[in-house]
C-alpha positions in Angstrom: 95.0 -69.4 -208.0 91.9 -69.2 -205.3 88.6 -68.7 -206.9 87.6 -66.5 -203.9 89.3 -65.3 -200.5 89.4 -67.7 -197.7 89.3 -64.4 -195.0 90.8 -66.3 -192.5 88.1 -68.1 -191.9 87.2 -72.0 -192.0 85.0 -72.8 -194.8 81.6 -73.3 -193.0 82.6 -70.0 -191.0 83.1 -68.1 -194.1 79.9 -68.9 -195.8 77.6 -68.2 -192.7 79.6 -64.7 -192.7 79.0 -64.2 -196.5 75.4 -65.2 -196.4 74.4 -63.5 -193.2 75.9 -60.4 -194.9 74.4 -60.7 -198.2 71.1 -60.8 -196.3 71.9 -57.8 -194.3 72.7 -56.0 -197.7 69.2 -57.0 -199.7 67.5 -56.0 -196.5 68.7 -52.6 -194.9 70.2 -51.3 -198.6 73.6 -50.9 -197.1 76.3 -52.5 -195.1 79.3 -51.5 -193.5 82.4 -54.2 -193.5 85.6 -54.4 -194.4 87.1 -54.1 -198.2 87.5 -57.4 -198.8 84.7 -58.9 -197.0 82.8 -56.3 -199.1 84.2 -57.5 -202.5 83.2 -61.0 -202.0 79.6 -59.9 -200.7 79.0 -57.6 -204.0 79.5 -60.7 -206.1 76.9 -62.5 -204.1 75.0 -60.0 -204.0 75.3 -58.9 -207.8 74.6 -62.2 -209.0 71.1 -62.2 -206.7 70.0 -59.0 -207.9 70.6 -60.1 -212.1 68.9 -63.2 -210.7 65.8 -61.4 -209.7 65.4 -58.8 -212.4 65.6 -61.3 -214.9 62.7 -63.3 -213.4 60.7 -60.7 -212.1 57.7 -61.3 -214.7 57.5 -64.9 -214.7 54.2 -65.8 -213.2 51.0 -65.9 -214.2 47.9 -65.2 -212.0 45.6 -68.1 -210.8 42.1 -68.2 -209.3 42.3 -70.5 -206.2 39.3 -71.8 -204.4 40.0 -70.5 -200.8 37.7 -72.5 -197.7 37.4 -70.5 -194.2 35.6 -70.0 -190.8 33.3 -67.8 -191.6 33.1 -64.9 -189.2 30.8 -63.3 -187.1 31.0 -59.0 -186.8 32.9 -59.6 -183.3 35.7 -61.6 -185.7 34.7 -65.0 -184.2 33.9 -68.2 -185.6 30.2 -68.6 -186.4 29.0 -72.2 -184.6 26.1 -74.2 -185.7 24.9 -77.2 -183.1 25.3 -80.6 -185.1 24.7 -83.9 -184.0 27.0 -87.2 -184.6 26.0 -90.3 -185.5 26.1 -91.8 -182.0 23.3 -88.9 -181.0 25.8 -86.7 -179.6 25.7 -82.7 -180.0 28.9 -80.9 -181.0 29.5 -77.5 -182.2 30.3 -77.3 -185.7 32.5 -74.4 -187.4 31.0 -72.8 -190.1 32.7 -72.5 -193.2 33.1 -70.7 -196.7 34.0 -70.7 -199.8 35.6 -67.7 -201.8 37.7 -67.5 -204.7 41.0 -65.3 -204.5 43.6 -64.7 -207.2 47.1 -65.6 -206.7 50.4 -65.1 -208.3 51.4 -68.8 -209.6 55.4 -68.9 -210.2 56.6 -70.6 -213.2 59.1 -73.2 -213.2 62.4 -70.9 -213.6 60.7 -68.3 -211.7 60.6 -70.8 -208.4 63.9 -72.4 -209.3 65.6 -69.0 -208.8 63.4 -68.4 -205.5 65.2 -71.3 -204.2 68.6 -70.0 -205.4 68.0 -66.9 -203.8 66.9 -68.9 -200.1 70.2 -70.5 -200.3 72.4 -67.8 -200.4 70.2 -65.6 -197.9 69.0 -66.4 -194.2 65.4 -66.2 -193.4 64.6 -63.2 -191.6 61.9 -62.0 -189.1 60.2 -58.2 -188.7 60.4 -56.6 -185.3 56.5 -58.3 -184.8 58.5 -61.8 -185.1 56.8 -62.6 -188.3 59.1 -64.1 -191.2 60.0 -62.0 -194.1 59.9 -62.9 -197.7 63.4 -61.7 -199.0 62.7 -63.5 -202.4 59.2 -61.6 -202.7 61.2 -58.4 -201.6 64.2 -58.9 -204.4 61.1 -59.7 -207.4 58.8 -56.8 -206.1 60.7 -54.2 -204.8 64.0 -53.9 -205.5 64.2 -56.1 -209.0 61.6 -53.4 -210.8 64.4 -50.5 -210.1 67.3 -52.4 -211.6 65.3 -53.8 -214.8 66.3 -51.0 -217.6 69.6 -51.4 -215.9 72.8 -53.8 -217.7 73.8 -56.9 -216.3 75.4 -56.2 -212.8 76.4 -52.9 -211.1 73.9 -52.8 -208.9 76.0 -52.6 -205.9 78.7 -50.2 -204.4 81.6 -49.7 -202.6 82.8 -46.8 -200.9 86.0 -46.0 -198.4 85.4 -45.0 -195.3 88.8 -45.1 -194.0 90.6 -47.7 -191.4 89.3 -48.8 -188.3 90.9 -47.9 -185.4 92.2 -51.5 -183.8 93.8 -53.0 -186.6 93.6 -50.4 -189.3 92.1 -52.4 -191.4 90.5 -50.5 -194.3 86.3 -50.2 -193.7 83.6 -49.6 -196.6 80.5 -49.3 -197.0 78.4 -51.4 -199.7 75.6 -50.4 -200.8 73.1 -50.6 -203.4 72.8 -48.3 -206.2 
């Protein structure tokens, strides 16, 4: 017997489909597909979300030394006039030091990051800049789930048929 359904798809085709829909799921909350596309994607899914929630509090905070341009009021770099050792004047950027605090991720806390960014695609925001699904499943949406048992944190519910083909349409969801 099949582990899971081939969906009449080649192999590569099916697990672009799978993953592109698994990252649709994590980051609009809800999908709408067919039933048995659905089923595979709540298992996916499922297994990233138990993933997340239980390594939501493994990290510990470091203090990094941070070195930057320092900047002027206008938000430009400050300049100071230096001179090389040939005799030759340059402008040279001035910089600083500071010391910021940053979440450090633990060994099985990173392993599963990288679990996660294999089954998901990188995404970008409407500004083009890249979204951090990971840091969304750990911060956001792992912290809702925690007092909740292992899986069920997905949903599926019938729509109805589509119109073409009547095939039967759902819409999975998290809970």
């Amino acid at each position: 017997m099949a582990r899971n359904r081939k969906l009449g798809k080649p192999t590569d085709q099916r697990l672009a489909m799978l993953k592109c829909l698994s990252t649709d799921v994590i980051l609009h909350g809800k999908i709408q597909t067919t039933e048995t596309r659905a089923k595979e994607v709540k298992a996916i899914v499922d297994s990233i979300i138990a993933l997340a929630v239980k390594e939501k509090d493994n990290f510990e905070m470091v203090d990094v030394k941070v070195v930057t341009a320092k900047l002027d009021a206008k938000g430009n770099k400050e300049t100071v006039k230096a001179t090389s050792k040939n005799g030759k004047e340059y402008l040279k950027v001035v910089k600083e030091e500071k010391t910021v605090s940053r979440q450090k991720d633990m060994s099985s806390r990173l392993n599963a990051r990288k679990k996660i960014m294999t089954k998901v695609n990188k995404v970008k925001d409407e500004n083009g800049k890249n979204i951090d699904l990971p840091n969304k499943l750990f911060n956001e949406i792992a912290p809702k789930y925690a007092d909740k048992n292992v899986g069920g944190y997905t949903r599926i519910i019938k729509i109805g048929q589509r119109r073409g083909d009547a095939a039967p349409i759902v819409i999975l969801e998290l809970v």
